[in-house]
C-alpha positions, 0 to 999 in steps of 0.5 A, a space after each residue: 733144704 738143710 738150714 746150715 750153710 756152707 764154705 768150700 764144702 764144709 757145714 757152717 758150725 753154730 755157736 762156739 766148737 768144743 774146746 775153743 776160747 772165747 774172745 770179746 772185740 772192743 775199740 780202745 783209746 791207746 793212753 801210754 806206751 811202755 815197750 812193747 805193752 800199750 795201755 788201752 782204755 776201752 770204756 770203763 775198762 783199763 788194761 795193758 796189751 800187746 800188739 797182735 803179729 798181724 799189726 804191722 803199724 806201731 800204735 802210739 799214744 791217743 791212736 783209737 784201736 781195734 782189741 781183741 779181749 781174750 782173757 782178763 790180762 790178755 789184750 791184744 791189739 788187733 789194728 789202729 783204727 784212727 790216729 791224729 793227722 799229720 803224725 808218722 806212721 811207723 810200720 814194725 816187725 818183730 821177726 824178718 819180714 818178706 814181701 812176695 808180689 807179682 810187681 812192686 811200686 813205690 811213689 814217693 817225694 822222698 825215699 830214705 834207706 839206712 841199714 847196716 848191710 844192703 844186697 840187691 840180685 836182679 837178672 836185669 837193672 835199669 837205673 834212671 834220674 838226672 842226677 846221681 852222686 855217690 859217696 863211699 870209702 871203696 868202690 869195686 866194679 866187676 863184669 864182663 863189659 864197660 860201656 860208658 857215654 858221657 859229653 864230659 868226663 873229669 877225673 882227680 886222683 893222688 895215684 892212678 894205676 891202670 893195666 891192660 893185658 890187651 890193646 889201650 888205644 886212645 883216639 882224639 883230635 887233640 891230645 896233650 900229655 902233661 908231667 910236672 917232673 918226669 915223663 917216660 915212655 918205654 917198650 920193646 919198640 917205639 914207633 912216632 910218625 908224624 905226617 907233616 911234623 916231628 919236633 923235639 926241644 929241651 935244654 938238652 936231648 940225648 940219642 942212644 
């Protein structure tokens, strides 16, 4: 039997290949941050490094980290190993970062989204809480369909147009509409039944 093992078929390489840099892993102590450099100190050695694309979370000073000493003055930092309890932790990227995952979850006591520009597409959104309250300067609603069902509904505005092209029909047991000056109702025909009363009063009541 070969004494070389093997990965997807391919025979384990001993030693370094030809051409390829050698690198020395260290644990280090982050003592400074200037940017987007981080001052480690790993032992005896003191030096300034930058954070490999692969960590995600922003070291912060006195976060123990894994580095990957590649050359004199090229150290990167590889992950944050320990930090003190109760600190935040920030995750950053320099570049767009995309998520892909068959299901996302998040639980959380609180959740907080600021951005300049926010976009969501979905074949079908379901939203739910016991209290919703939205806050923006203009709001616009486009679709094929409103269903609303609510055992309370309040409305206040300065100016309120609406326009139907088809039939507006509103059906209650009681309704009261209320004008503090002028109140007109026009169309090509006008019809008002009453099936026990119709009253009319005012100071003055014209016909034709």
């Amino acid at each position: 039997m070969s004494d070389s093992s093997s990965i997807a078929g391919q025979p384990a390489r001993r030693g370094l290949p030809g051409g390829a840099t050698p690198a020395q892993s260290c644990v280090g102590l982050v003592t400074g941050v200037a940017g987007r450099a981080f001052a480690i100190r790993s032992g005896g050695l003191e030096a300034v490094g930058r954070r490999a694309a692969s960590c995600l979370l922003e070291p912060v000073a006195g976060d123990t980290v894994a580095c990957l000493l590649v050359a004199p003055d090229e150290l990167w930092v590889v992950a944050v190993l320990q930090r003190e309890e109760g600190a935040a932790h920030l995750l950053r990227s320099e570049a767009p970062l995309k998520v892909e995952a068959p299901a996302l979850s998040f639980e959380v006591s609180h959740l907080e989204l600021r951005a300049a520009r926010a976009e969501m597409a979905a074949g079908d959104a379901e939203f739910s809480c016991s209290r919703l309250r939205v806050v923006a300067g203009a709001i616009k609603l486009v679709g094929l369909a409103l269903n609303s069902v609510f055992d309370r509904v309040t409305h206040f505005s300065k100016h309120h147009l609406r326009t139907t092209q088809g039939i507006d029909r509103v059906q209650a047991t009681h309704l009261e509409i209320e004008a503090e000056q002028l109140l007109r109702l026009s169309g090509e025909h006008a019809l008002i039944n009453g099936d026990k009363l119709v009253k009319t009063r005012g100071g003055q009541i014209h016909f034709g």
